[in-house]
C-alpha positions as CSV (number, residue, x, y, z in Angstrom):
1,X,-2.8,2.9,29.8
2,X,-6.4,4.3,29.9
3,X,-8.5,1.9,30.0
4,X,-10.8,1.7,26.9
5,X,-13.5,-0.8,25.6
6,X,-13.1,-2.8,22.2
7,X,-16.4,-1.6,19.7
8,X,-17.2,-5.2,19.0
9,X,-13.7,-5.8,17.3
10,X,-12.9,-9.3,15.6
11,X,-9.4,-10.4,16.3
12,X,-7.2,-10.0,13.3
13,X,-3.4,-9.3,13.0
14,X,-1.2,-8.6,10.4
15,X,2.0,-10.2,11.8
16,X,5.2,-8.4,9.6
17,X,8.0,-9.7,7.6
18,X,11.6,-8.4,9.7
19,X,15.0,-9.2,9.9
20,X,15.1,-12.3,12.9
21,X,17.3,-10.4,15.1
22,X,14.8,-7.5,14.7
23,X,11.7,-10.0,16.3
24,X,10.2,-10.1,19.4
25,X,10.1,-13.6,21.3
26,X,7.6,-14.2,23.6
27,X,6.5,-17.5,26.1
28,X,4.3,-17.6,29.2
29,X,0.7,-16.9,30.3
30,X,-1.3,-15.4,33.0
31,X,-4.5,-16.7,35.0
32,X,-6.7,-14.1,35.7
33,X,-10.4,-14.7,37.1
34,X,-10.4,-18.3,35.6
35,X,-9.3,-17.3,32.0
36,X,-5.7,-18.3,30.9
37,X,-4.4,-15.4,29.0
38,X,-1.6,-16.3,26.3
39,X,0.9,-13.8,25.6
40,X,2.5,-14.1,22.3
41,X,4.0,-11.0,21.1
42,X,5.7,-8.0,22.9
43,X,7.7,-4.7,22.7
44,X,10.0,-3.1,24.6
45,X,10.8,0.8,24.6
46,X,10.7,3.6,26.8
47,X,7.6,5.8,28.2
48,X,6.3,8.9,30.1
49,X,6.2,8.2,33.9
50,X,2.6,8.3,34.8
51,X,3.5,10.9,37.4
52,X,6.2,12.7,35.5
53,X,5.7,13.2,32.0
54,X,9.3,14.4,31.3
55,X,10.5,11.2,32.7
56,X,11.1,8.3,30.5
57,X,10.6,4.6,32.2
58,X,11.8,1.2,30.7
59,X,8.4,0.1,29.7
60,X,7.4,-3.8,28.8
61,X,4.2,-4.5,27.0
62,X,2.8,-7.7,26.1
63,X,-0.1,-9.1,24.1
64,X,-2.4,-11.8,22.9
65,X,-2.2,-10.9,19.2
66,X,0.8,-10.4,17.2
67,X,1.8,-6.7,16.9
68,X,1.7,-4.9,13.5
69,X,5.5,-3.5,14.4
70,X,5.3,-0.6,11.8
71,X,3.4,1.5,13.6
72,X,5.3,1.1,16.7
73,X,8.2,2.1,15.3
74,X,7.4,5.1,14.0
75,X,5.8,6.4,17.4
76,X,7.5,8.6,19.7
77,X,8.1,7.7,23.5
78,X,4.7,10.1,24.4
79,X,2.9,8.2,21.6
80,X,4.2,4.6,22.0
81,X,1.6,3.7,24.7
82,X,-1.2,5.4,22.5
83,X,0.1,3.6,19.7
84,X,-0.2,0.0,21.2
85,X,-3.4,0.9,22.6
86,X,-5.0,1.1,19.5
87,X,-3.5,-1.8,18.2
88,X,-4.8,-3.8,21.4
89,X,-8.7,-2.5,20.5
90,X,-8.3,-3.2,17.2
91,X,-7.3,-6.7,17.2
92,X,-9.9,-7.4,20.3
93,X,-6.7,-8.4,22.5
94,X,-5.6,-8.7,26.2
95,X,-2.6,-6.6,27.4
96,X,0.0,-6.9,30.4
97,X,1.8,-3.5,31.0
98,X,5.2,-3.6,32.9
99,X,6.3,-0.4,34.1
100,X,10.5,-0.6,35.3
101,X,12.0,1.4,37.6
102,X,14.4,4.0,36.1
103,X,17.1,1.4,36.4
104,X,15.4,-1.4,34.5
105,X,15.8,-3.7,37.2
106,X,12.4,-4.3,38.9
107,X,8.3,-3.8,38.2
108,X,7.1,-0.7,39.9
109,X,3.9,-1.4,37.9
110,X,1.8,-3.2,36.2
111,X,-1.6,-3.3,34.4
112,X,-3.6,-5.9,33.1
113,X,-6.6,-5.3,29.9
114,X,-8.7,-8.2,29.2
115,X,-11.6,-7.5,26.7
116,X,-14.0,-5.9,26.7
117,X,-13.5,-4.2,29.6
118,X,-11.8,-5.7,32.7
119,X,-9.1,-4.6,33.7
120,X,-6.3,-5.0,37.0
121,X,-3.5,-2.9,38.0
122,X,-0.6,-3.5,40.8
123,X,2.1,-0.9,41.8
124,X,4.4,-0.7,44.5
125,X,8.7,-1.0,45.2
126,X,8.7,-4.3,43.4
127,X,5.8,-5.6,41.3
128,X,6.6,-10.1,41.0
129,X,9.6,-11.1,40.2
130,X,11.7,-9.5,37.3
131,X,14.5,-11.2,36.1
132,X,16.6,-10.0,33.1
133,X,19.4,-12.1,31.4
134,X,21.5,-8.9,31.7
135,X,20.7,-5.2,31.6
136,X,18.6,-3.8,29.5
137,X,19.9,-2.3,26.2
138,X,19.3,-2.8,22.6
139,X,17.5,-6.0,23.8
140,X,15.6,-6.2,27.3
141,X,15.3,-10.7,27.9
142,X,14.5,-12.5,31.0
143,X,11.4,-13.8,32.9
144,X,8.8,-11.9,35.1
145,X,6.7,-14.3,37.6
146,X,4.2,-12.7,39.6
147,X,1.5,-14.8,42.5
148,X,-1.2,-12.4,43.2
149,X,-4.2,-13.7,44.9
150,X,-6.0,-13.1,41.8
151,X,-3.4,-13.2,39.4
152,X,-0.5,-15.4,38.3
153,X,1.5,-14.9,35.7
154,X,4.6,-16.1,34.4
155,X,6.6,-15.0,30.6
156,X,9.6,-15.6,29.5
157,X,10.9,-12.8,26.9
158,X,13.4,-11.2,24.1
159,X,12.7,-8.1,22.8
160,X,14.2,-5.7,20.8
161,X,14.5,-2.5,22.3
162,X,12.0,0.3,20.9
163,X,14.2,3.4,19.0
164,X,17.6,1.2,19.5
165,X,18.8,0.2,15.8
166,X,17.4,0.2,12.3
167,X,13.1,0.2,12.6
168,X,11.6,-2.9,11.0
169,X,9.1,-2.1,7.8
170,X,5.5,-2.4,8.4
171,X,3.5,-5.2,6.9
172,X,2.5,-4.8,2.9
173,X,-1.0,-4.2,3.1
174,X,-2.7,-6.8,0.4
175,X,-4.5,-4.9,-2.4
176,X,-8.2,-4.8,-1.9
177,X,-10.6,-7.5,-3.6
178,X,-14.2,-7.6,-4.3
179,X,-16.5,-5.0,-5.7
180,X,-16.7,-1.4,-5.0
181,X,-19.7,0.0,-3.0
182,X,-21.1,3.3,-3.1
183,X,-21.4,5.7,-0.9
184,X,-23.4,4.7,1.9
185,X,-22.0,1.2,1.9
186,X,-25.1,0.1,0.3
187,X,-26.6,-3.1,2.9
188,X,-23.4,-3.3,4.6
189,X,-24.0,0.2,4.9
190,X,-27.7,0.1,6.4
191,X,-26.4,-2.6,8.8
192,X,-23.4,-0.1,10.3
193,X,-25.4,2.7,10.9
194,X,-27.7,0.5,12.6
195,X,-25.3,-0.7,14.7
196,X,-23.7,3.1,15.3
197,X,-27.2,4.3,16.3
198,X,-27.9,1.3,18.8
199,X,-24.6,2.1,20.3
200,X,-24.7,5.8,21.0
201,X,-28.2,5.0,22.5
202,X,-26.8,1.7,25.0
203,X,-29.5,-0.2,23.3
204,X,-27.8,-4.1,23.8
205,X,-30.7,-6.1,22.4
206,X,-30.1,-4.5,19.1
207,X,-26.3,-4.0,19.4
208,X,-26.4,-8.0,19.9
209,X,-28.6,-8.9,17.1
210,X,-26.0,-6.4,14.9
211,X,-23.1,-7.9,16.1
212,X,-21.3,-11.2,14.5
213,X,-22.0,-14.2,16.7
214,X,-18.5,-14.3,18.7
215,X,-18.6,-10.6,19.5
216,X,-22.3,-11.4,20.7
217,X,-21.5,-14.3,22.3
218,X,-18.6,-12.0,24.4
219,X,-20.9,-9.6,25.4
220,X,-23.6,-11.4,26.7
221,X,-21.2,-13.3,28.7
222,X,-20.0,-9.9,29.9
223,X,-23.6,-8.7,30.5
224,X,-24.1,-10.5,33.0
225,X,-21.2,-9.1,35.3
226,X,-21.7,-6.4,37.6
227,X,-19.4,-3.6,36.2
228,X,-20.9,-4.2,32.6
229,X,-23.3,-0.8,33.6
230,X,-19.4,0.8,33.5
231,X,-18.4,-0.9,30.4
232,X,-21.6,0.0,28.6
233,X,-21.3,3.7,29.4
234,X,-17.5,3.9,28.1
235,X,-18.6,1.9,25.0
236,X,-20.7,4.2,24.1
237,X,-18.1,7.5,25.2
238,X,-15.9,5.9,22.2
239,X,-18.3,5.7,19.7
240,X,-18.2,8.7,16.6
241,X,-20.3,11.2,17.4
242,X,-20.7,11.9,13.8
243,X,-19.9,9.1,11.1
244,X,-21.1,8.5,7.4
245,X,-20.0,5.7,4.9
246,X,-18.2,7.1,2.1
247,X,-17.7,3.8,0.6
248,X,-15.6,0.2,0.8
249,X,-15.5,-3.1,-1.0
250,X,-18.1,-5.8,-1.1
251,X,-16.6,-9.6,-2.0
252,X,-18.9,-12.5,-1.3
253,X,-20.2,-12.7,2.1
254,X,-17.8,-10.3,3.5
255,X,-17.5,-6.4,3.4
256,X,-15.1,-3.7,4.4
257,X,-16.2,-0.1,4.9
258,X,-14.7,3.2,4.9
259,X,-16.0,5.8,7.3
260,X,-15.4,9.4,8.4
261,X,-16.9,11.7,11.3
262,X,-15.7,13.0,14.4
263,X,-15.7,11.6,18.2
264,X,-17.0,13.0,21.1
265,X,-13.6,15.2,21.8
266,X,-14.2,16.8,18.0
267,X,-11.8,15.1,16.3
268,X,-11.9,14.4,12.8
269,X,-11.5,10.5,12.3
270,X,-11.1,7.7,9.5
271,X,-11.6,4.1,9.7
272,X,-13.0,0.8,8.6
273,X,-15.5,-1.5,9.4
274,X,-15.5,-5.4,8.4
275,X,-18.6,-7.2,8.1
276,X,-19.8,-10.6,7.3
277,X,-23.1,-12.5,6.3
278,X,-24.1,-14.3,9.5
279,X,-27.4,-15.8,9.1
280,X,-28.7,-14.0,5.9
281,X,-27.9,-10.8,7.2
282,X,-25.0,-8.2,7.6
283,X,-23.5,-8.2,10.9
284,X,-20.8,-6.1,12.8
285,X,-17.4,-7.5,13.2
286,X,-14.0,-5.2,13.6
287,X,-14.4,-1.4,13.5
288,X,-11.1,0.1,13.5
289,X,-10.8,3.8,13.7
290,X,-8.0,6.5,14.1
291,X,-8.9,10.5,14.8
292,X,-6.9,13.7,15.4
293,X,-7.4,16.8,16.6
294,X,-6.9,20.0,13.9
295,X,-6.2,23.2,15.2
């Protein structure tokens, strides 16, 4: 997985309704730097070798926030890892990467993503200790310990294997509430734009004063660390290049935005952007944003 920075996301999940022997089941943690990391959702499929595209690897991912499974089960091998990447940014979650051996019987590698931007990755014969209640088919189950000198981890797992069986449905989305706004987002709006012009300029003190109070409370943290120069910099790669409101719902204290524009390879993207009233004012909370290239 590249490694990406979340754009101020507030963890949310939509966890979906499927059949029980469609779920994933998940159990175990790792310690990282100080910070116990607890996994509670996972999927299992199949992926492009990092060093052979052609080659398809028994793949293990793992998460902090529940998955939204419909999307993953529409993706492709190539676009599975994409596909949980975006999930992971949207829903301001940490994710552990197992990469099997073309046997499915040990780690060859393995990468860790804790937000907002830190990020570990181990490869070698045999990555910790793999375990699997028997070999991996429509279901991959067992237990992976690892004892790094910075890392220990240990999860016990039952997945359903990716593209193996019926896909389960993705999550109803509830119908929107609240009032319409206009184009422009109206003060929600203002507050955005602010936000999408501090970022493309790596101005912090405004970006924190835009932000809702957890996500600025993160990144000050974060300031403070010596690769947050790095973490800046690719924060503001990701943001739109282009982006205008074209409207969204207001319902209280809380807003949702749409947006369109293009990022910085050209591509034409959609998303939304939730807000909340922090303070008397409109702040920042989960911008989530999917783009594609036209030919």
């Amino acid at each position: 997985m590249m490694p990406l920075v979340s754009r101020l996301a507030l963890a949310t999940a939509l966890i979906a309704t499927v059949n029980p022997a469609a779920r994933a089941a998940v159990d175990g943690s790792c310690a990282y730097k100080g910070k116990k990391l607890v996994f509670v959702d996972g999927h299992a499929g199949k992926a492009p070798d990092m060093f052979e595209e052609k080659t398809l690897l028994p793949t293990l991912w793992f998460v902090t926030v529940a998955f939204d499974p419909g999307p993953l089960a529409a993706a492709s091998p190539k676009d599975i890892d994409d596909a949980i990447t975006r999930q992971v940014f949207d829903h301001d979650s940490a994710e552990l990467q197992l990469r099997l051996d073309a046997d499915g019987k040990v780690v060859e590698g393995l990468q860790l993503y804790v937000p907002p931007g830190d990020n570990r990755s181990l490869s070698s014969n045999e990555v910790g200790a793999l375990t699997l209640s028997g070999p991996i088919g429509a279901r991959a189950s067992g237990r992976f310990k690892l004892d790094d000198e910075s890392m220990h981890c240990d999860l016990k797992f039952d997945l359903p294997m990716g593209g193996v069986g019926p896909a389960p449905k993705p999550a109803a989305k509830p119908a929107p509430s609240g009032q319409p706004l206009p184009a422009g987002g109206g003060e929600p709006g203002k507050a955005y734009m602010a936000m999408h012009r501090a970022t493309l300029a790596g101005d912090v003190d405004a970006m924190l004063a835009l932000a809702e109070k957890a996500k600025a409370d993160e990144m000050r943290k974060s300031r403070g660390q010596p690769e947050f120069p790095q973490m800046l910099a690719m924060v503001r790669a990701f943001e739109p290049v282009e982006v205008r409101v074209t409207g969204g719902r207001i319902d209280g204290d809380h807003a949702e935005l749409d947006i369109v524009g293009k990022d910085s390879d050209g591509a034409a993207l959609t998303g939304t952007v939730k807000l909340s009233i922090e303070d008397g004012n409109w702040k920042i909370g989960n911008v989530s944003t999917n783009s594609k290239l036209t030919n």
